[in-house]
N, C-alpha and C positions, 0 to 999 in steps of 0.2 A: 468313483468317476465323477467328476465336473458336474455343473450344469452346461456350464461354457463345451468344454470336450466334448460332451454328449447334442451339444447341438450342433457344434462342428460336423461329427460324426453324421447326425440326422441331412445337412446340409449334404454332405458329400457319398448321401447315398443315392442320391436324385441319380436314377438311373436312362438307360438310352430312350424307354418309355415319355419319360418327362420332358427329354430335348425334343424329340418330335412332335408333341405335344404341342411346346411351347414354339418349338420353330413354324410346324404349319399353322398354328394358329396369327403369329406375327407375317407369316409368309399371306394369307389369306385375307387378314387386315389390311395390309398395305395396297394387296390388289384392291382392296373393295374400294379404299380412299381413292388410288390411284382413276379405277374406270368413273366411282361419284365425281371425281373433281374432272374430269376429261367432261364428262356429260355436261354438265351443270356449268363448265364454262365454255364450253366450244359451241358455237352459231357461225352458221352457214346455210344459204340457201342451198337446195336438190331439186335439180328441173327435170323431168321425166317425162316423156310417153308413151302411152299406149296405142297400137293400133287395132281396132277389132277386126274378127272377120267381116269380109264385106258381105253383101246382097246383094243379088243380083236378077237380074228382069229381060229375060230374052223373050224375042219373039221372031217373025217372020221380018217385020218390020222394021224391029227397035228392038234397041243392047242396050239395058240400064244399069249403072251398079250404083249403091250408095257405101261410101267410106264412111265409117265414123273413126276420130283421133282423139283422145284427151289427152291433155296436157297438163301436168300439177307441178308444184312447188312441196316437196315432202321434205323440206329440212327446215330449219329451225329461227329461220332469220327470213328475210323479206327481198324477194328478187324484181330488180331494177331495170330497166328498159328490153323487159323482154320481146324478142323477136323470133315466131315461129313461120316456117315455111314447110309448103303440103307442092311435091312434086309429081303430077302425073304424066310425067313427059313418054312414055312409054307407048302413045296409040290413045289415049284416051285425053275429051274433054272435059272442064267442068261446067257443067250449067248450072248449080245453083249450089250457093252453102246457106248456114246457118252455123251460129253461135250460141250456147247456152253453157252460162257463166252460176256458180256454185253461191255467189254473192250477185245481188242491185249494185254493189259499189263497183263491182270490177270496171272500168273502162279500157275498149280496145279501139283500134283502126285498122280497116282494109285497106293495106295498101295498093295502089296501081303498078300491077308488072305490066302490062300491056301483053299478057300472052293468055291464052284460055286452058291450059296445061299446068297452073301454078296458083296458088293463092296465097300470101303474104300478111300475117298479121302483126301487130305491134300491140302489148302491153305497156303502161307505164310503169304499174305493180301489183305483183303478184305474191299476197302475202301469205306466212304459212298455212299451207294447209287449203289453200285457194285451190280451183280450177278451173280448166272453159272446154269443154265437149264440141267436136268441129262434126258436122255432117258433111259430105259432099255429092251431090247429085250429078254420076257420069255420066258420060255418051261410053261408049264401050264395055271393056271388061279389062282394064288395067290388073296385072300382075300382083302389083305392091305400090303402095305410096312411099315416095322419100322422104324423110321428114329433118328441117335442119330445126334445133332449138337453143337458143343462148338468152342468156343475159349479161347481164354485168358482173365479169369475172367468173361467170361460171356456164357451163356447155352443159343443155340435156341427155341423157340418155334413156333407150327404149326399156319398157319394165320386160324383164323376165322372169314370167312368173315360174317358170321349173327352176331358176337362180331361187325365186324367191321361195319355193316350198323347199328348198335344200337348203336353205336357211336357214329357214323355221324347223325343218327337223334337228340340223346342228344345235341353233338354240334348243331345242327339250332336249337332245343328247347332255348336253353341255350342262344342262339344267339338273339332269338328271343323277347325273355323273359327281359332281356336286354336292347333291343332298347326298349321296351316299358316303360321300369321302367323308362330310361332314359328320355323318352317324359310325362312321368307324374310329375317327380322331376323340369323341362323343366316349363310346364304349372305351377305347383305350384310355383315355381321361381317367373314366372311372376306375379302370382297372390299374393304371398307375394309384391315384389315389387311395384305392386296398393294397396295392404294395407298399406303400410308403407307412401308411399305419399297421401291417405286418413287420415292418422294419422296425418301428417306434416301440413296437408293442414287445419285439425280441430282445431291443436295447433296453427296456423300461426293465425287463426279466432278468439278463444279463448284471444291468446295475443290481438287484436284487440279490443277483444270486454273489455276487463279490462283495455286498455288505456283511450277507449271512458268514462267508468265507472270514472277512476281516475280524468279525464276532467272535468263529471258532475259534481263530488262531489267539485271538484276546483271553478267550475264555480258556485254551489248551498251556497259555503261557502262566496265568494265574494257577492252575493246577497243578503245572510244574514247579510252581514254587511251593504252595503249600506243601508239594513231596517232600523237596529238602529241607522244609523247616521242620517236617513231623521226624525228616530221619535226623535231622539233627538235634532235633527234642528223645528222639531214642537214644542216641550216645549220650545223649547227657545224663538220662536216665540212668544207663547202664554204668557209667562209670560211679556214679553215687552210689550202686547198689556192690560195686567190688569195694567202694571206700569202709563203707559200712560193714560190708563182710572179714576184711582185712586188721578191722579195730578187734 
């Protein structure tokens, strides 16, 4: 057998092991490029918020509640003439806010709705990773705040954090799920790679054992000749030995 042949052979022993192998490993690659190059180029702002529970301050007298809102930018690029608005039109007014901003740089403006149920602010920008924490100090006991939040080209939305712990558990599912495929793809690797030098190692015997064959029959074809030249050195023999007798 070849070297050629036999590598051929070695080639086309690559078994169903090997394609999946090699398929999930290209299949896995491509994802990985695909989500790096998605990350690493896609920028956009995310305006979001929060409301906390309120406080609240009864008495005989007096019904106090304080809101607190925050507001962030959690995406990746820098958000542009933002505009938030806090609605308590439900029964209750506001007597007094306060603003505390996560940077000195941030600048905002209150603006004038002219009603005591509303407060109205203006960003110029709000860059990643920024915030501004809103308190407000009610007359009543309002239900819920409304809250509108936009920018430029892009609408807030409120965090949810049970959205967000279902997330977080999908990501470590996903995480997890993952690591193990990876460690099964891992062991079958290896375990193709013992089959294929199993393969090599029966092919390497094989050629072996059809050298020894090719030998025999070398060696059994030489010995057949020697037969007929030893029986034809006996006839020769034997008729010298009737010539002789015959004299």
């Amino acid at each position: 057998m070849s070297n050629e042949s036999k590598g051929d052979n070695r080639t086309g022993s690559r078994g169903w092991g090997d394609r999946v192998v090699d398929g999930a490993i290209g299949a896995l690659f491509t994802l990985a490029s695909g989500l790096a190059l998605f990350y690493f180029t896609s920028e956009s702002p995310d305006l979001s918020y929060e409301v906390f529970p309120p406080s609240s301050f009864v008495s005989e007298q007096t019904e106090r509640t304080i809101y607190t809102v925050r507001i962030a930018n959690q995406g990746d690029a820098k958000a542009e003439e933002v505009r938030a608005v806090f609605d308590f039109s439900d029964g209750a007014t506001v007597q007094d806010s306060k603003v505390n901003t996560s940077s000195k740089a941030i600048t905002y403006n209150l603006v004038d709705t002219s009603t005591s149920t509303m407060r109205e602010y203006t960003f110029p920008l709000l860059n990643p990773g920024e915030n501004a924490k809103f308190s407000f100090l009610l007359s009543g006991n309002p239900q819920r705040v409304n809250v509108d939040l936009r920018g430029e080209g892009v609408v807030g939305a409120e965090v949810d954090r049970t959205t967000q712990r279902g997330i977080s558990w999908m990501i470590w599912l996903i995480g997890g799920l993952g690591g193990v495929i990876l460690l099964l793809l891992f062991q079958l690797g290896k375990l193709s790679i013992r089959n294929r030098r199993a393969v090599e190692l029966a092919e390497d015997a094989t050629e072996v054992a059809e050298n020894a064959k090719n030998q025999a029959d070398v060696a059994q074809g030489a010995a057949e000749r020697l037969r007929k030249v030893a029986e034809s050195a006996t006839d020769v023999a034997e008729k010298a030995m009737d010539e002789d007798k015959s004299d």
